[in-house]
N, C-alpha and C positions, 0 to 999 in steps of 0.2 A: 394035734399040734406038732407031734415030731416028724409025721408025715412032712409037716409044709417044712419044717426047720430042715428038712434032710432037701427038700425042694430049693428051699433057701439058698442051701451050701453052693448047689450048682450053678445059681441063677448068674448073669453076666449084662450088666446093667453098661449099658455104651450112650456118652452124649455128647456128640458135636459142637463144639465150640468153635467160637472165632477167635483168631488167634495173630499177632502180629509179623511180620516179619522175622522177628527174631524169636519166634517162638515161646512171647508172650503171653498169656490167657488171659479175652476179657472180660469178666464176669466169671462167676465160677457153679459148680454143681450145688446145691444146698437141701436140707434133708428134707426138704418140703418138697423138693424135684426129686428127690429119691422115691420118696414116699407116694408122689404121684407116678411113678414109673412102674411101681410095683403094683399100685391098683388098677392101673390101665393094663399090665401084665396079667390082669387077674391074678396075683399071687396072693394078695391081703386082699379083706374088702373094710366093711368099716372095723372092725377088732383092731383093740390099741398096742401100736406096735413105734416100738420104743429105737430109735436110731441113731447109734451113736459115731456122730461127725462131733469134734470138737471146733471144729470152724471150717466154712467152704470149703471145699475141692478147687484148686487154684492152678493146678498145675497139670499137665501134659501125662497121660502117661494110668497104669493100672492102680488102683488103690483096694484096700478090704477095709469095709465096712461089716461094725456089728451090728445085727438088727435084732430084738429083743423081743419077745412075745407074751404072751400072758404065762402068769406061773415060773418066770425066770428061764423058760425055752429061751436060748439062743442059736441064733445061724450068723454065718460068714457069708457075704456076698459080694462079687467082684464089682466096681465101679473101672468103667474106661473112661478119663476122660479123653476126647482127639480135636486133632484141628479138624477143622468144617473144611467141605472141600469145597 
């Protein structure tokens, strides 16, 4: 587990949004899309892994996200969200 937690740290999760003229976002990233991002990355597979967004990712731009593991491991992981080209 601290293997992956240390894996965690570096990981760089990017997701294209569409986005308005003025630089609005529509729709947003959600830990469900997080969490699918990371098993398609092969980072996790089914093991419960605990993420915490306190509400979508809405906005333009880098965020950190914590992602929790079994045993109270945790790691840091970058969220991008961008405009869609």
């Amino acid at each position: 587990l601290e293997m992956l937690a240390r894996k965690l740290n570096e990981t760089t999760l990017t997701f294209p949004m569409k986005t308005s003229g003025e630089g609005n976002v529509f729709g947003s990233v959600t830990k469900e899309m997080i969490l699918k991002a990371l098993r398609e990355h092969k980072l996790v597979s089914k093991e419960r892994v605990d993420i915490a967004v306190d509400h979508p990712l809405k906005s333009i731009g880098e965020h950190e996200v914590s992602v929790t593991l079994k045993k109270g491991i945790t790691a840091k992981i970058k969220v991008i969200v961008q405009p869609q080209p």
